[in-house]
C-alpha positions in Angstrom: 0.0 0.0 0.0 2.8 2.9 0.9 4.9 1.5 -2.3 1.6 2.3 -4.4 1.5 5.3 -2.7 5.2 6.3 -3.6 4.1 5.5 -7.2 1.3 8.0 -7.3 3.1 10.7 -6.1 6.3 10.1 -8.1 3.8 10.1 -11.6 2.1 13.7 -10.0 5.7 15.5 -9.9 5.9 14.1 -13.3 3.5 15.3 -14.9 4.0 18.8 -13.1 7.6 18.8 -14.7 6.8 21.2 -18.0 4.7 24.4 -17.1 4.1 24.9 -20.9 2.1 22.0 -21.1 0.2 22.3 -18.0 -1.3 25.1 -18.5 -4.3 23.9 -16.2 -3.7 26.8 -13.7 -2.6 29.4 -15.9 -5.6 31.7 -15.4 -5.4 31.5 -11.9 -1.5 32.7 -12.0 -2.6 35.4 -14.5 -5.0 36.8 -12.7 -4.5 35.5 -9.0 -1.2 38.0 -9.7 -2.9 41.1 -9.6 -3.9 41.1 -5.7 0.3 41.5 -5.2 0.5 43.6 -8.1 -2.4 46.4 -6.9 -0.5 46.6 -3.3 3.2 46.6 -4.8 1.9 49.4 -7.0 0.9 51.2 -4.6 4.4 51.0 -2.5 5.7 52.4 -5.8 3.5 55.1 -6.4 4.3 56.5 -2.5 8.2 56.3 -3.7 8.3 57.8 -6.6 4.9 60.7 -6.6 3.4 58.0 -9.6 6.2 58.1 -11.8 5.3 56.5 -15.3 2.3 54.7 -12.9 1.1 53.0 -16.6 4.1 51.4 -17.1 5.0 50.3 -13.8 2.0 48.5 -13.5 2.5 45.9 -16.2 6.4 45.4 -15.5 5.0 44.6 -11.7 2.6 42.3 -13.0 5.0 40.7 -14.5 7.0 40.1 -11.7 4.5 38.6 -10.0 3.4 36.2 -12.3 7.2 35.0 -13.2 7.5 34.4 -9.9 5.0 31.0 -9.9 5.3 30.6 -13.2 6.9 27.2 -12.7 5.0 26.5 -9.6 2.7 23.7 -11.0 0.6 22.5 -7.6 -2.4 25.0 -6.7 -1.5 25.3 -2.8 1.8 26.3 -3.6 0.6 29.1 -5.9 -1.7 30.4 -3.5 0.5 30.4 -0.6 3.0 32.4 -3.2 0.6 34.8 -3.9 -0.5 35.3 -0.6 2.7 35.4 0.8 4.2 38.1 -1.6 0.9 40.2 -1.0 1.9 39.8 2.8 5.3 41.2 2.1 4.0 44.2 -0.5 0.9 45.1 3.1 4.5 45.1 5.5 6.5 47.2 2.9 3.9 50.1 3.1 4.9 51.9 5.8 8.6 52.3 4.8 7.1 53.4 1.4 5.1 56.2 3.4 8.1 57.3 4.7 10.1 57.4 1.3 6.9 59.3 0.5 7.4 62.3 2.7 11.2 62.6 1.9 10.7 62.9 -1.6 7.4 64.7 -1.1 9.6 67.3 0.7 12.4 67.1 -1.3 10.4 68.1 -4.9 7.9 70.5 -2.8 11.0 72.4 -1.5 13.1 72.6 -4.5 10.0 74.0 -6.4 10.0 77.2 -4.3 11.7 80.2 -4.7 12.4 81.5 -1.4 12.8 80.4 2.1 9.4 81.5 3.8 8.3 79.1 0.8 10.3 76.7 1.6 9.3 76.9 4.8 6.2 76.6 4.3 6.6 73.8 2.2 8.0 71.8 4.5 5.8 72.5 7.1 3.0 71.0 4.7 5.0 68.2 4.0 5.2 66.8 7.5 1.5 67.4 8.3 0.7 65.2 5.3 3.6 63.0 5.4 2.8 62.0 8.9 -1.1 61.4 8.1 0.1 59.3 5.2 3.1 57.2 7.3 0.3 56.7 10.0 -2.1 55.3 7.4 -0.2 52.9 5.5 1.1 51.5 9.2 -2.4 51.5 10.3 -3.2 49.2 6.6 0.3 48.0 5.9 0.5 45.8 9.5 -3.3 45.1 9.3 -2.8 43.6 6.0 0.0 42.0 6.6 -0.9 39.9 9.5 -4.4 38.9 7.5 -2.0 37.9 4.8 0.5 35.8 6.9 -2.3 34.1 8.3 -4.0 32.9 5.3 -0.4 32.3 3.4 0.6 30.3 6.4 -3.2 27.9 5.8 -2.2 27.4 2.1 1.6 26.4 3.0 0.2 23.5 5.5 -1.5 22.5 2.5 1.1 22.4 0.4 2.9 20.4 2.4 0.5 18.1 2.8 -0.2 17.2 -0.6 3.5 16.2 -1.3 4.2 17.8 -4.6 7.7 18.6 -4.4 8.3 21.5 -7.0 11.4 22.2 -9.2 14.0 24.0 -8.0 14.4 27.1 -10.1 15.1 30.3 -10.2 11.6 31.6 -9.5 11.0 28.9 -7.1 13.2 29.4 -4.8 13.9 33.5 -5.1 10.3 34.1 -5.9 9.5 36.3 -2.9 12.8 38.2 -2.7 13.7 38.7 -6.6 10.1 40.4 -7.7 10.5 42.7 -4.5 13.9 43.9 -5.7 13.0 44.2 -8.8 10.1 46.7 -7.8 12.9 48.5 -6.1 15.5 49.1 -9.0 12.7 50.1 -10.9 11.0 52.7 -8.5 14.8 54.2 -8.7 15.4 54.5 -12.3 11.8 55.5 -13.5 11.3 58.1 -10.2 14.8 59.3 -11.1 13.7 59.6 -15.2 10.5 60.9 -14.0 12.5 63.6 -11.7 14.9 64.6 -14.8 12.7 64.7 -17.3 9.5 65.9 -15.6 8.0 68.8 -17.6 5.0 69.9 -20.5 5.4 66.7 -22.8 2.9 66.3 -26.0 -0.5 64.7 -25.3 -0.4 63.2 -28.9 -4.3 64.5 -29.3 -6.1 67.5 -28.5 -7.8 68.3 -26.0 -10.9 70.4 -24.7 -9.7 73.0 -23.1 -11.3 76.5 -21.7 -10.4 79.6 -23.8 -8.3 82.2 -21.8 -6.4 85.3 -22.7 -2.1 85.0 -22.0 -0.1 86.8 -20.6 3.6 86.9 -21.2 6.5 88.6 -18.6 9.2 88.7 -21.8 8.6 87.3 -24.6 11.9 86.0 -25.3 14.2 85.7 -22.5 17.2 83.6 -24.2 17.0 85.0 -28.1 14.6 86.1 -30.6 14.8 83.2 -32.8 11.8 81.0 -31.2 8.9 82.7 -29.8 5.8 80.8 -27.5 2.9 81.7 -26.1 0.7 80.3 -24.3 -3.2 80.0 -25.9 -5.0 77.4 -24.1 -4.9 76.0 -20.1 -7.2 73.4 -18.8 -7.3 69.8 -16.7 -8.0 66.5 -17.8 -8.8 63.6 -15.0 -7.0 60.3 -15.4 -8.8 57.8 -17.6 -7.4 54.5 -16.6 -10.2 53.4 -20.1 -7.5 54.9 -22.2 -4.2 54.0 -20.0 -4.1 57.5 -18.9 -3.1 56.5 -14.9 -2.4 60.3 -13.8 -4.2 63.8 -13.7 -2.8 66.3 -16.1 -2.6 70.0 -16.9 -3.1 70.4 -20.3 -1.9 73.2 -22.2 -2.2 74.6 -25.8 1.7 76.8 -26.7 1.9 78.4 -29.7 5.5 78.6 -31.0 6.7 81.1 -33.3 9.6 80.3 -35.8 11.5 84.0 -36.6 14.2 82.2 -38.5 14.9 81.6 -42.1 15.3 77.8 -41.9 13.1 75.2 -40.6 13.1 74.4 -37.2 12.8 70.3 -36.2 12.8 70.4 -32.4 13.4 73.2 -29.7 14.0 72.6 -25.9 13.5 75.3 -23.2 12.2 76.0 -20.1 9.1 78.0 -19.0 8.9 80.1 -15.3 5.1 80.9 -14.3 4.4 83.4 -12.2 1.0 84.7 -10.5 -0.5 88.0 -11.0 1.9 89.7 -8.2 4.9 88.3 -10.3 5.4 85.7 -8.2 7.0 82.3 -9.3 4.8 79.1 -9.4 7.3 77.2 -11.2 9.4 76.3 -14.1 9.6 73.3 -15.9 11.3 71.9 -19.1 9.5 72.0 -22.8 10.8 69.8 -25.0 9.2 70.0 -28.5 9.7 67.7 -31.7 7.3 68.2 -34.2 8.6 71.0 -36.0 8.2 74.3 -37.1 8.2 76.0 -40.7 10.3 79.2 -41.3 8.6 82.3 -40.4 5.5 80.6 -39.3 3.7 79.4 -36.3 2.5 75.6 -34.9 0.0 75.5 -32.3 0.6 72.2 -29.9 -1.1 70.4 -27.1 1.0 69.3 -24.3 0.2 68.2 -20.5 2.6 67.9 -17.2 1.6 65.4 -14.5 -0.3 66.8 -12.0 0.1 65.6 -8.5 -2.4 67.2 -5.4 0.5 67.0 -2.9 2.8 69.3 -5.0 1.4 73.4 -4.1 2.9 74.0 -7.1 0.9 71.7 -9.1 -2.2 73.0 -7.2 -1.7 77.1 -7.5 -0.5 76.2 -11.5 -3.8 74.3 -11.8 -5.9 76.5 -10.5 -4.4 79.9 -11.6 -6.6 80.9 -14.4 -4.7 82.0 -17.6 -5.2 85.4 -17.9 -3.3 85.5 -14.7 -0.9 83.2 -15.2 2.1 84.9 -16.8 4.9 83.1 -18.0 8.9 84.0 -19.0 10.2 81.6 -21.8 13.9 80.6 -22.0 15.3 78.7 -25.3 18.2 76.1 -24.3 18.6 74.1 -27.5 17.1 74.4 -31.4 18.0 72.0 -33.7 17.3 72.3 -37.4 16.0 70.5 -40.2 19.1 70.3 -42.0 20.5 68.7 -38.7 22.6 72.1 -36.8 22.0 73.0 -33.7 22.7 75.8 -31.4 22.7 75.6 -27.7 21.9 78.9 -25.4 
């Protein structure tokens, strides 16, 4: 009886050996994933102020279904699942405390004086601390209801005597995918931090009809003119993989050279009615402009509601928002350039 017994289970490891072919629980891996995914994304949107949120999602996803991928018995997926969802509920409240630092950190370097800065960092730790408090509160809550029910499903496991493969994502499935989330956060919240400016939408967009309002209307030279035509807001549509709010924006930009213009990079300062700045952020614009002629193009900038910057720029209406544009690079159609 316990040599028939030996039998039986030696033909079930067997015919768990090739994932490919046993594809019976490969909707439950596919989908089962997402309950780790929807926390882990969450740790990463705290850590890097939803830095390219659309994109993170899927490469997290990812993770977490390469991680059973060659996991072929169902207790053993579960208590994966469960037990990486455990980990991403405990690894909240350190992300609410990355959170505030580099909450403070882009709220204070977006100011223009100390009382601001002040300020600024005063309003940080009030909402750092209310965040860091909540994601304890959830994060340990979570992660105890999580341990518990990865801890039933591992009992299981055991007991049904399926001894797995020893792989890669077997055995560093819990430790890999959460490093992984890590030296991502850093590169795309460090991209995100570089890069972060008025980027084109690709599509136009409804927005309200203001006047403009311009403090010089070319700082750097007087080769490339801009102005700004159109300011409105557009509400994430996660129907249309937009994962962020935006300000959207209409520029107009003015070619006053003789040759055609490919691409021109700058940087544009708002300011408020009392000539105060709001903040400056980078324009970089490739579609190209005519000689002596004028292209009118829609661009957005992520709007986050814990930046005041974002808020006051949001919510300053255009005829008195004014605006100083500085021109750091144009290149040319017939491939020159010139740097300022």
């Amino acid at each position: 009886m316990g040599k028939g017994r030996k039998n039986l289970n030696i033909i079930k490891i067997k015919s768990m050996e090739n994932p490919i072919k046993n594809n019976k629980y490969l909707v439950l891996k596919i989908l089962l994933a997402l309950l780790p995914t929807l926390i882990f994304l969450q740790n990463y949107s705290w850590m890097t102020l939803n830095a390219y949120i659309g994109i993170a999602f899927f490469i997290i996803w990812a993770l977490m279904i390469w991680s059973v991928w060659q996991l072929m018995e169902k207790n053993h997926i579960l208590e994966r699942f469960f037990r990486l969802t455990e980990i991403s509920f405990f690894f909240l409240p350190l992300s609410g405390l990355i959170f505030t630092f580099v909450l403070g950190a882009r709220a204070i370097s977006s100011t223009s004086n100390e009382f601001a800065q002040a300020g600024a960092a005063i309003g940080t730790a009030i909402g750092g601390t209310f965040v860091v408090v909540l994601s304890f509160m959830i994060g340990i809550a979570g992660g105890i209801i999580m341990h518990l029910v990865a801890n039933k499903y591992d009992k299981k496991a055991e007991a049904s005597g399926v001894k797995e493969k020893d792989t890669l994502s077997n055995k560093h499935g819990l430790i890999l995918p959460l490093v992984g989330i890590i030296v991502l956060a850093i590169i795309l919240g460090s991209v995100a931090s570089t890069q972060g400016g008025i980027k084109g939408t690709g599509q136009k967009n409804n927005l309200r009809q203001a006047g403009s309002n311009s403090v010089s209307e070319n700082v750097a030279n007087d080769k490339v003119d801009i102005e700004v035509i159109d300011k409105g807001f557009k509400k994430a549509d996660f129907m249309v993989s937009e994962f962020q709010d935006k300000i959207t924006m209409t520029i107009k930009f003015t070619n006053k050279t003789d040759k055609d213009i490919r691409g021109v990079e700058g940087v544009i300062t708002f300011y408020d009615i009392f000539d105060k700045v709001i903040q400056s952020t980078p324009i970089s614009y490739d579609e190209g402009v005519p000689k002596n002629s004028s292209k009118n193009w829609s661009g957005a900038k992520d709007y986050n509601q814990f930046i005041d910057s974002d808020v006051k720029l949001n919510n300053t209406d255009l005829k008195n928002l004014k605006y100083e544009w500085k021109v750091k690079t144009i290149v040319y159609a017939d491939g020159t350039k010139e740097s300022f």
